[in-house]
C-alpha positions in Angstrom: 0.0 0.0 0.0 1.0 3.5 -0.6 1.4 5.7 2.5 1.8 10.1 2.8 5.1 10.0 3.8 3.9 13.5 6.9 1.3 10.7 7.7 3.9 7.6 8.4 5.7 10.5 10.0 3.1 11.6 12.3 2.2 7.7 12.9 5.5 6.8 14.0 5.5 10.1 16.4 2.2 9.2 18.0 3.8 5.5 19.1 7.0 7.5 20.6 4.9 10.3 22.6 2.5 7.7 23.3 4.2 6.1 26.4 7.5 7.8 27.3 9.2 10.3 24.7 8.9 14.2 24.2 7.9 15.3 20.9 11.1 16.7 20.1 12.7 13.4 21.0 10.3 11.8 19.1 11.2 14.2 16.2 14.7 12.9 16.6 13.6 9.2 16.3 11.5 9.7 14.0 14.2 11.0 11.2 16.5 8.1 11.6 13.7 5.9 11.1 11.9 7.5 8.5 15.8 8.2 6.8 15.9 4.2 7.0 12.0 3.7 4.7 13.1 6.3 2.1 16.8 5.0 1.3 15.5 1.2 1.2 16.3 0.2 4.4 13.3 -1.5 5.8 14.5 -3.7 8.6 15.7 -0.2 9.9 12.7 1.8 10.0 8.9 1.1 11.2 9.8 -2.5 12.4 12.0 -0.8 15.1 8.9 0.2 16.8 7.0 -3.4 16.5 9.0 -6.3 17.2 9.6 -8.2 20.5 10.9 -4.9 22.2 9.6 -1.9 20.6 11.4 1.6 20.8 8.3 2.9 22.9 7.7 0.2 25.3 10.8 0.8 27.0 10.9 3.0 30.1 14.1 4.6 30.0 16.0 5.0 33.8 17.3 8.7 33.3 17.8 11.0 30.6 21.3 10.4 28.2 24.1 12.2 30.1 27.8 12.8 29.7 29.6 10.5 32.1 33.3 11.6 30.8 34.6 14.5 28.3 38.2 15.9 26.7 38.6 18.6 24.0 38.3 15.4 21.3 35.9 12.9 23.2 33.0 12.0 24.8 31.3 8.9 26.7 27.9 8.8 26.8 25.6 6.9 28.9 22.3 6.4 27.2 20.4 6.0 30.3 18.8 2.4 29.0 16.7 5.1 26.4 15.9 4.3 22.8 19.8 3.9 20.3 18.2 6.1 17.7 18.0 8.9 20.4 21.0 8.6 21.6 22.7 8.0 18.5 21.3 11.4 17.2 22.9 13.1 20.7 26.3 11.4 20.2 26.0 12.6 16.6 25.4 15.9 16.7 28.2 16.4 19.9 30.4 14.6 17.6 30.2 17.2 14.7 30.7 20.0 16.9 33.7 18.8 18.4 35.1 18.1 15.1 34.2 21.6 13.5 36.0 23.3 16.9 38.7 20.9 17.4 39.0 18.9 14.0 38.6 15.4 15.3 36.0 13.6 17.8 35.2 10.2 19.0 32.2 9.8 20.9 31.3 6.5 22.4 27.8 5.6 23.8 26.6 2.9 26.4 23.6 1.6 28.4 21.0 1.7 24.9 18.6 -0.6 25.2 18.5 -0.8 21.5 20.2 -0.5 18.1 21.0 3.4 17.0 18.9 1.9 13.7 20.2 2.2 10.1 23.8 3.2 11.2 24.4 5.2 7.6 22.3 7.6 8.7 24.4 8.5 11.2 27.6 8.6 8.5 25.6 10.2 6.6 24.8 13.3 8.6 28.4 13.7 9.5 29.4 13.4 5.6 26.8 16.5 5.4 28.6 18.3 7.9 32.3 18.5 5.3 33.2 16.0 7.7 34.6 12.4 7.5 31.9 10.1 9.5 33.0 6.9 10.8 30.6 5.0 13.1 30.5 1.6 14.4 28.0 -0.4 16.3 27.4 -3.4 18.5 24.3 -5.4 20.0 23.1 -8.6 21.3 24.3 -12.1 20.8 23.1 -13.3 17.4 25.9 -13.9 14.7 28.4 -17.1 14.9 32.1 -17.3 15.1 33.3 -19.4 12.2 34.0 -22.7 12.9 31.4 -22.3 15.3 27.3 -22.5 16.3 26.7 -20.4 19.0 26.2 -16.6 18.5 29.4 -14.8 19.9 28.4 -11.4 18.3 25.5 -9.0 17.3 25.3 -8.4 13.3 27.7 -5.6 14.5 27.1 -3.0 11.4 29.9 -0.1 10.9 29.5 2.7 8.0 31.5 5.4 6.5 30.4 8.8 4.7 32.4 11.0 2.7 31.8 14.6 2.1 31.6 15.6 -2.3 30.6 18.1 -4.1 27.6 16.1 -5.0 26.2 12.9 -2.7 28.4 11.9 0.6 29.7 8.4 -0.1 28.0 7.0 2.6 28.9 2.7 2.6 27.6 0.6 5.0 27.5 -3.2 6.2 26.9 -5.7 8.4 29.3 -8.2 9.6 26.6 -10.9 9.5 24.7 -11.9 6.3 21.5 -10.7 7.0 20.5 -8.4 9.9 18.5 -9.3 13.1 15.7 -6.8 12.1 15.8 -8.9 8.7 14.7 -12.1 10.9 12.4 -9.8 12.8 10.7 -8.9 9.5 10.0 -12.3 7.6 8.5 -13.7 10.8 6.4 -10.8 10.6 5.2 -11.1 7.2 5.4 -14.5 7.1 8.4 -15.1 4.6 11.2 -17.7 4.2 14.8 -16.3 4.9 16.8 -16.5 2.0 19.1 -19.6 1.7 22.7 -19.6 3.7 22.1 -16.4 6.0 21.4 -18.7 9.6 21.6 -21.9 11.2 19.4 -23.7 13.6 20.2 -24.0 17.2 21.7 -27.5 15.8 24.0 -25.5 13.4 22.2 -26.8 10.8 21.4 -24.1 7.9 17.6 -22.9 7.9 15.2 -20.3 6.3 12.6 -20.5 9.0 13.1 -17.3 11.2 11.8 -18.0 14.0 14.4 -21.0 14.0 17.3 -18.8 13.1 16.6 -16.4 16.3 17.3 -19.4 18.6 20.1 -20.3 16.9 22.5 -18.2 15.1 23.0 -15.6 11.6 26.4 -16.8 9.2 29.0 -13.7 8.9 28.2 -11.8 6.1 30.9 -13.6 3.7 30.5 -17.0 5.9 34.3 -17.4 6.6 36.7 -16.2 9.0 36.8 -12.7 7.5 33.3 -11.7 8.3 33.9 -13.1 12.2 37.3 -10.9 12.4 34.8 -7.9 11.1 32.4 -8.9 14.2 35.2 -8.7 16.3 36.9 -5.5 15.6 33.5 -3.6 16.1 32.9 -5.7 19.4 36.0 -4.0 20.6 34.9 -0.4 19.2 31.5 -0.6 20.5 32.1 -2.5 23.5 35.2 -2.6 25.9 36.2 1.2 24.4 32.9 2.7 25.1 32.2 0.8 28.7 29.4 -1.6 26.7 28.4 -4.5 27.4 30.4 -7.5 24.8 29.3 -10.8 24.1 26.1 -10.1 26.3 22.6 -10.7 26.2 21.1 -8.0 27.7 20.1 -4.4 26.4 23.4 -2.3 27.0 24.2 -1.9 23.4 27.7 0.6 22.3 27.9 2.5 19.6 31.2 4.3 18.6 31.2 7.6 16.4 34.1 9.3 14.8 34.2 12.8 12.7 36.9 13.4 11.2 37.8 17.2 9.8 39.8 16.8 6.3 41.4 20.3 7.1 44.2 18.6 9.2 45.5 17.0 6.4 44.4 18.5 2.4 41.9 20.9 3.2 37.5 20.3 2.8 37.2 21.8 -0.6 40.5 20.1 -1.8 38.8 16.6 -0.3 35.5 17.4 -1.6 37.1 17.8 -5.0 39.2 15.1 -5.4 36.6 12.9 -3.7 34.2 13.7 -6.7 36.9 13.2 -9.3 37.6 9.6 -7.6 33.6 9.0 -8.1 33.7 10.1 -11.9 37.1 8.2 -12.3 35.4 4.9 -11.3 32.5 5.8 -12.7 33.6 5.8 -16.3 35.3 2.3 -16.4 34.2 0.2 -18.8 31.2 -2.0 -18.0 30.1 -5.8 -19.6 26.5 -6.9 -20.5 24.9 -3.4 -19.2 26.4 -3.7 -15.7 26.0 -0.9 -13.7 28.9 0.8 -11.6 27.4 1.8 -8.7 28.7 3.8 -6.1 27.6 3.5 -1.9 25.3 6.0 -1.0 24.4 6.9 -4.9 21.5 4.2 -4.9 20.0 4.4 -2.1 19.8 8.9 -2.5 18.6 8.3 -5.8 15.8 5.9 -3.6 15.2 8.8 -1.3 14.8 11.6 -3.7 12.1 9.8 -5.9 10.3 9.0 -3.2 10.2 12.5 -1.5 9.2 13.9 -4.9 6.2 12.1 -4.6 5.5 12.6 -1.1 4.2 8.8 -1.0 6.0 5.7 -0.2 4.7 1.9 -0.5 5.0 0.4 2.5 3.0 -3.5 4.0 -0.1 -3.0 4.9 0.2 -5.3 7.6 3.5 -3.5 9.1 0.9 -0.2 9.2 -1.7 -2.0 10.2 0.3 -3.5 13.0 1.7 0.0 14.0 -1.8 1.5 14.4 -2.8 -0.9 16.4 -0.3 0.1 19.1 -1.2 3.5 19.0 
């Protein structure tokens, strides 16, 4: 079904403000989801307020707050509050430390959930003439190769690069589909696609609901992808005072902003940043392959879709959301 994109906006509000959020905290949320419907990420958007643990159905214990600070960093503890709210606080703290000071790292603990479709957060640094780097962890769900049991969340890290046209903005997952992704065909009803999870057996399954009590592959389902899921354990966990290899709800997030004036200069960056794009851009192709380039897609995705002020969304996933409201 086709959906006013104000009235998925004002939907997802009402099931924020409905229980424990201000409407300007809601407003916050409301753009990383909504940022995640428009650029084709759906297992980042609406579904973050159904699911087993909704955004909104979670009292948090205090407001965010800054538990440590230096001219280049902060540590924030999110106060067991929603990721995508504190995500958007460590964000913005980020980019004004890094357009004072040229550099920040800001590291967030004690989220009860994920920050939500992490390029977004790369993103909005990128828009800033800043280099974003942000990194994520979260629950137990991803194996170790070699092993069966989930060691790791899906552990997602992104990057976004300031241009004269679009950020590069590229982002992955170290597992080869996300949690949200398991959360979703259970809610519609769909088969996972083949190789992505095991049972709790280690045997491979497209049943979801068997794949959450058992474990998701790494995305490239070798050693590689579980050395990924490692290095952004240790970003997002021990650095930032996160929980690692847990269970529970204290999920770490680690963001970095980068100014390029300590080394060329923004507009020199910027520049040679675009001619990189239009250097890659005009290799030669084979049987009308595209080139594509991160970020390009998916703000191609975002622009039609705000141009016509609609986007098609489930019916059931709408239907489902009103009924919480």
């Amino acid at each position: 079904m086709k959906i006013k994109i104000d009235e998925l906006k004002q939907l997802m509000k009402t099931a924020l403000t409905s229980k424990y959020y201000s409407p300007e905290e809601a407003d916050l949320m409301v753009e990383v989801f909504l940022h995640a419907e428009l650029t084709g990420k759906n297992t980042q958007g609406i579904l973050k307020l159904l699911g087993t643990e909704p955004a909104q159905d979670i009292k948090p214990k205090h407001p965010p707050k800054i538990t440590k600070e230096t001219n280049l960093s902060v540590l924030i503890d999110g106060g067991g509050a929603a990721g995508p709210l504190v995500g958007q606080i460590a964000t913005n703290k980020a980019i004004e430390i890094a357009k004072k000071n040229n550099f920040a790292i800001v590291g967030t603990n004690n989220t009860f959930s994920s920050v939500g479709a992490i390029g977004f957060y790369a993103r909005k640094i990128a828009d800033s003439d800043l280099i974003g780097i942000v990194a994520a962890s979260s629950p137990r769900g991803v194996l170790h190769f070699g092993g069966i049991d989930p060691a790791y969340g899906t552990n997602p890290t992104a990057f976004g690069f300031p241009t004269n046209e679009f950020p590069i903005v590229f982002d992955m997952a170290a597992s080869a589909i996300t949690w949200y992704g398991l959360v979703r065909a259970k809610a519609l009803g769909q088969k996972l696609p083949d190789n992505v999870a095991v049972d709790k057996e280690g045997n491979l399954t497209t049943d979801p609901e068997e794949a959450m009590k058992g474990a998701i592959l790494p995305f490239d389902r070798s050693y590689k992808g579980s050395g990924m899921a490692m290095v952004v354990e240790l970003l997002a966990g021990p650095l930032v005072g996160a929980s690692y290899v847990h269970d529970n709800g204290d999920w770490g997030t680690v963001f970095i902003a980068i100014n390029p004036e300590l080394l060329v200069g923004v507009e020199d960056f910027k520049t040679h940043a675009s001619d990189l794009v239009k250097k890659v851009k005009s290799g030669r192709t084979k049987n009308g392959e595209i080139i594509h380039i991160p970020g390009y897609d998916s703000e191609a995705t975002r622009q039609t879709i705000l141009d016509s002020g609609e986007i098609e969304m489930e019916e059931k996933l709408i239907n489902d959301l009103k009924a919480k409201i």
